[in-house]
C-alpha positions, 0 to 999 in steps of 0.5 A: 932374285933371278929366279925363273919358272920355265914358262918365264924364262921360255919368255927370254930363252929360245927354243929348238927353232932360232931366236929372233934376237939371236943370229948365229949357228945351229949350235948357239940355238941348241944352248939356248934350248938346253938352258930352257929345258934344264929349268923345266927339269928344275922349275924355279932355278937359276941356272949358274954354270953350263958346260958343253959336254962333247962337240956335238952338243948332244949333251950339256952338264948343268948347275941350277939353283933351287931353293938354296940347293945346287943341282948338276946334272948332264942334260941331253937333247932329248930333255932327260937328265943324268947324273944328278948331284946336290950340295949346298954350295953357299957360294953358287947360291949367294951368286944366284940369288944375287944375279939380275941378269938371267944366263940366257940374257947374259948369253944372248948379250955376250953373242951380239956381233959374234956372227958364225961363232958358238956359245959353249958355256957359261958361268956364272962367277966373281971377277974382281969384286963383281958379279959376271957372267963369262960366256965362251966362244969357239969356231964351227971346228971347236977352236977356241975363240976366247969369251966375253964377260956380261955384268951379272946386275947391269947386263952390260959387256965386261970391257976386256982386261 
């Protein structure tokens, strides 16, 4: 199971200060730091889905799993939390519990050799019969510049349909 304390996954995860496995934007580390402190704000989980909520990155809406019980929430820089909603999403937990690879390392996969691009979302999700992570890029200005799917059990990239 892919289940993470927030010490452990501080471990695999960045911090406000840049990765040293991970180059890239400010904005990219601001993703990092926001998945480590939505599994402070809900030890024990995995993260399934996280989504910018606006272009400043101030914001982020999240969905954990813990316990067999799906938190969404909307996380702000600052660490607090907003909006909490729970449901027994079977489908989302089935997914969590399944999933080996963790969202910052399917993230910081999905990111190699995407210099000055920004990681603004993932999810975790089925394609085809396979487990996935789909990350999605844009540009410094929020161009879209498509995504890059990681597999959920091997941490392998997706090769592109």
């Amino acid at each position: 199971m892919a289940t993470s304390s927030a010490a452990a996954d501080s471990q695999v995860t960045a911090s406000a200060s840049p990765s040293p496995t991970i180059e890239g934007p400010a904005e990219t580390r601001a993703l990092f730091a926001a998945i480590e402190q939505g599994l402070a704000a809900r030890p024990g989980g995995t993260v399934v889905q996280m989504d910018e909520e606006d272009e400043t990155q101030d914001s982020f809406d999240l969905a954990i799993v813990v316990d067999g019980i799906k938190h969404e929430f909307t996380l702000f820089a600052d660490g607090s939390v907003a909006d909490e909603k729970t449901s027994e999403d079977a489908e989302d937990v089935a997914r969590a519990a399944a999933a080996q690879v963790l969202a910052a390392d399917a993230v910081r996969t999905a990111a190699e050799g995407r210099g000055g691009q920004v990681a603004t979302d993932l999810d975790l999700d089925d394609q085809n019969g396979a487990l996935v992570w789909e990350v999605d890029f844009e540009d410094a200005r929020g161009n879209d510049l498509g995504s890059v799917k990681v597999d959920a059990l091997t941490g392998e990239v997706v090769p592109a349909e």
